[in-house]
N, C-alpha and C positions, 0 to 999 in steps of 0.2 A: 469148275467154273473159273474162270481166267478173269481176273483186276477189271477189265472193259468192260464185264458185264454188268456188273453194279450199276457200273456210271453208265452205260448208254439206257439199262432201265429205269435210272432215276434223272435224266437227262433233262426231259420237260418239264421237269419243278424247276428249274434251272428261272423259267422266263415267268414267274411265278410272282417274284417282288416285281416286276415293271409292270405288270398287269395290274398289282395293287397300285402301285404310284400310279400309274394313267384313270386310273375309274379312279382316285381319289379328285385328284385334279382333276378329271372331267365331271364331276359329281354338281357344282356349281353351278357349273352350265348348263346340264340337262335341267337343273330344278327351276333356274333360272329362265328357261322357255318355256319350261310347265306352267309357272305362273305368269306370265306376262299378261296373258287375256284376261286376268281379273286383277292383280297386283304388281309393283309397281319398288322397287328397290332406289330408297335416297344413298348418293355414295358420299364417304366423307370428304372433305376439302378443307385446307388452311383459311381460305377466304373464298369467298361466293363471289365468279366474276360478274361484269356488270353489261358485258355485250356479252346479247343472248346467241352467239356465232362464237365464244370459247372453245378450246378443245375442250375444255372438262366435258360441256355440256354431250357433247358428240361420244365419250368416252363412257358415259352412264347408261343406268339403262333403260330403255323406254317401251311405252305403252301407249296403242292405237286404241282411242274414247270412242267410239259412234255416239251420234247424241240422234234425238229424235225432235220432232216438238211438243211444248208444251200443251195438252190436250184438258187437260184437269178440269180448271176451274174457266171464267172468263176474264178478257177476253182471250181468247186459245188462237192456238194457230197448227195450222194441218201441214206445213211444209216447212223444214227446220233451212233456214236463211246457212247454216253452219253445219256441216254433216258428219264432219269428223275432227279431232283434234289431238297432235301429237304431243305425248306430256312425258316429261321427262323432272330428275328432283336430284337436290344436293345440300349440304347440309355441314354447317361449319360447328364449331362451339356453341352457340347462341343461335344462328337463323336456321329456319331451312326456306328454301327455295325451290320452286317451279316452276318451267318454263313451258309454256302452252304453246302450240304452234297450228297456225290453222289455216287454211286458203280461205282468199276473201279478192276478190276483183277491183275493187275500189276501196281507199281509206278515206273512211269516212265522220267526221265531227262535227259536234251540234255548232252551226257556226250562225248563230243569231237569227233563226226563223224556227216558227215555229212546225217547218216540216220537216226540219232536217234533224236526225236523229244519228246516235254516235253508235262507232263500231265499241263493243265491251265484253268483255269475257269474266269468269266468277268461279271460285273456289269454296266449296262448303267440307265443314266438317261439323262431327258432334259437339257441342260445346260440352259436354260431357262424356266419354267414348262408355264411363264405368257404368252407365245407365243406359246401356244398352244402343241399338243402331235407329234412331229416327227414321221417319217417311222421308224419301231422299226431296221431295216440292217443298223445302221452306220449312222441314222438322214440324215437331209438336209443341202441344200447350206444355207436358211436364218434359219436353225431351226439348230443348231447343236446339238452334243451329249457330255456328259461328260462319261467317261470310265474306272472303277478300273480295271486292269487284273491282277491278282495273278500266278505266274509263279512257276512251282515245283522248278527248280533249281536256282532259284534266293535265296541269306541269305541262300544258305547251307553251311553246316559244311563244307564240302568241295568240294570248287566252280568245277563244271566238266571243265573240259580242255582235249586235246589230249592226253596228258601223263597220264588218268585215263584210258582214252582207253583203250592205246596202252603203258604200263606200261614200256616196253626193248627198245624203239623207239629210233633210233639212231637222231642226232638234230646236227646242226648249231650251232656256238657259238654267241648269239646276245650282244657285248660289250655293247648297252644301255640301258640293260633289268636290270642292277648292281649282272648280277649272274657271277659266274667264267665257266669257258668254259669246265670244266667238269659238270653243272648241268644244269638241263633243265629248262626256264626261263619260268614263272606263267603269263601270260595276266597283275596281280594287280604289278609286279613287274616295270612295264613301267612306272607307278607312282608315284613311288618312290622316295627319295631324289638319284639325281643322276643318275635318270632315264629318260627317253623322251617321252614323251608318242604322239609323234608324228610318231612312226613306226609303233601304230595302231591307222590305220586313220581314222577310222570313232569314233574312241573314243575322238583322238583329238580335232572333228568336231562338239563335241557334242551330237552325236548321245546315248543315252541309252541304247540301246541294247548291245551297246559296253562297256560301261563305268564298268568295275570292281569293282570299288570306290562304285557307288550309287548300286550295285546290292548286293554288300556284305552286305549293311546297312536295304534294306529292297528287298521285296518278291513281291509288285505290283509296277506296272507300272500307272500312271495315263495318259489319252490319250485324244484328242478331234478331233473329227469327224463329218465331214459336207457333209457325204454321202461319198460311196463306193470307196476309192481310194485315201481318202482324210486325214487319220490317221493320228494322228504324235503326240509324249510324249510332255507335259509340262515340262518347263524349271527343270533343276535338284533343282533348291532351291525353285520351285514350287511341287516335287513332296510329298506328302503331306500323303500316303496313307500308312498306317500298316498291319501287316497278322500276325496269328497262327497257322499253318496246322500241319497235324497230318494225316500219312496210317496206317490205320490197320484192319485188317480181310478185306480185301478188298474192302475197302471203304475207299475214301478221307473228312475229317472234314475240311474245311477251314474258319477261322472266317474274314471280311476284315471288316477293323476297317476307317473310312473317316470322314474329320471337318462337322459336322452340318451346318458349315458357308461355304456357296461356295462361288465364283468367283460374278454368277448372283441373288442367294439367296439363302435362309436358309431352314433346316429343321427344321420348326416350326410347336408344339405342333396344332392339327386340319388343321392341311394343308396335303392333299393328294400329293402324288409324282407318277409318271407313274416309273416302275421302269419294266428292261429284264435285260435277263442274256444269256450265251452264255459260252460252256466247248468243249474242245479239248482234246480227249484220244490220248496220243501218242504211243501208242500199236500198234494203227487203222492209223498210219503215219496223222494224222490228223495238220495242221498249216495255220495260214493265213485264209485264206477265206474257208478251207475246217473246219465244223466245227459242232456242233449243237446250234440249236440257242431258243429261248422264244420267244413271241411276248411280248404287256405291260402284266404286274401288277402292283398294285396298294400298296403303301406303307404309311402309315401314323403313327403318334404315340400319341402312347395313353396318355390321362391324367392322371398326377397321382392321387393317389386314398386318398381324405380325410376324416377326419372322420365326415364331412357333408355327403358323400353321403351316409355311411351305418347308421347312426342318423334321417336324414331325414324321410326315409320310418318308422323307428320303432313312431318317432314322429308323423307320420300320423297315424299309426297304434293305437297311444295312446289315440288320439286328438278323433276317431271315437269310439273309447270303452268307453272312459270317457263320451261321449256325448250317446251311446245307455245305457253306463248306469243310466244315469241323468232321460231317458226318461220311461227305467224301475221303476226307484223309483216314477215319478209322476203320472206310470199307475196304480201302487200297492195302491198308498196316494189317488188315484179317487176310488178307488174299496174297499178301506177301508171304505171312509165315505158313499160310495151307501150302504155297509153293515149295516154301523150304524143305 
């Protein structure tokens, strides 16, 4: 047996470590399109940008929602105004964020009548994930639900009211509103110094929907729900929840930004979250319980990435080379002295 024979028949171990590094490094990725159609990887960031058109956001990874409509209870609706929505997540120290994206032909806000209804999109998760996975329509009596909704006309530039309307509309002089009786008085003006904000009553009462004050400051509602009927906002110095939206070409970007630290727990690094969503085109007079809805998905986030994991593999890869080449030199040093 002559020195070459060894090596040309131990030759293809040769490409032995690159096939480990390549399936190690490709291993991510395949798992990564296994799950997309049901879950949904948050990536980390130093900071959560604030236009929903970031590279980050483009750079993560994403999951196509089909929604359906709401059929349940009443009043229902048999054709979903919103038919699919693309979701994508990211995730700093303190927030995580998701950015919904969805086709809609018209932006549309409740702009002081009572037919016009807003375009809005909605994020549920378990207000308790350890208690198992709620009914994805609004959770249970013992399981409830936690709920961002992002509303178009909430933090706009300028808040709708009847006088965007109805822009010549002749009005009432209201002395505790602190306008003069020639101008038309603003809903935010009842808050005022010198104002009462007891003439609108359900703002007085608490209520969010009414409140001027908290709607100018931010764009979601946060809500908790213990089944169908059972809504109602967290306290205003509870509401906790950020937005960056953005229509154009017809298509809504909206990013909602929420504390990592909830109420019942956190969003921690290898911890799965059941996560639905649910959008309202007000084109399609869509409100309330008329609506398109998700069942679960699954949301988790990812570890960050250190220079152990891509070291690792090249280090095995070295450890197996150095060692077939050890075994070549003592086949050569055998084949030598048979010659001699």
């Amino acid at each position: 047996m002559s020195a070459r024979e060894p090596i040309r028949g131990r030759r293809p171990w040769l490409t032995a470590p690159f096939a480990v590094l390549g399936g190690w490094l490709a291993l991510p990725a395949r798992d990564a399109r296994a799950a997309e159609k049901a879950s949904l990887l948050a990536r980390p960031v130093d900071a959560i940008p604030d236009d929903p058109d970031a590279p980050a956001w483009q750079q993560s990874d994403v999951l196509e929602v089909p929604l359906a409509p709401q059929a349940v209870v009443k009043p229902r609706r048999y054709e979903a105004g919103v038919k699919s929505i693309e979701v994508r997540a990211l995730y700093s120290e303190e927030r995580l964020a998701v950015r919904l994206a969805w086709h809609d032909a018209q932006q549309d806000v409740m702009k002081g009548a009572v037919q016009a209804f807003r375009d809005a999109i909605a994020l549920e998760f378990p207000y308790d994930p350890a208690k198992g996975i709620p009914f994805f329509g609004m959770g249970e009596r013992e399981r409830p639900v936690v709920i961002y909704q992002w509303k178009s006309d909430w933090a706009a530039d300028n808040p709708p009211d009847v006088d965007e309307k109805y822009p010549d509309m002749a009005v009432d002089w209201y002395p505790f509103s602190t306008r003069s009786a020639s101008e038309i008085a603003e809903a935010t003006d009842y808050g005022k110094s010198g104002g009462d904000k007891a003439f609108i009553t359900s703002w007085w009462a608490g209520n969010a929907l009414t409140d001027p004050a908290l709607q100018s400051k931010r764009a979601v509602e946060k809500l908790i729900a213990h089944g169908f009927g059972t809504l109602e906002p967290v306290p205003a110095d509870e509401q906790d929840g950020e937005s960056h939206a953005q229509w154009k070409d017809g298509m809504w970007r909206t990013v909602i930004s929420i504390p990592r630290a909830q109420e019942a727990f956190s969003f921690a690094r290898g911890k799965t979250v059941p996560f639905a969503f649910a959008a309202w085109n007000g084109a399609k007079q869509e409100r309330g319980a008329e609506k398109a809805v998700s069942t679960w998905y699954f949301l988790s986030l990812e570890q960050p990435t250190s220079s152990v994991t891509w070291l690792a593999p090249v280090a095995v890869v070295a450890g197996v080379f150095a060692a077939q080449m050890a075994g070549l030199r003592k086949l050569r040093e055998r084949a030598a002295r048979r010659g001699d």
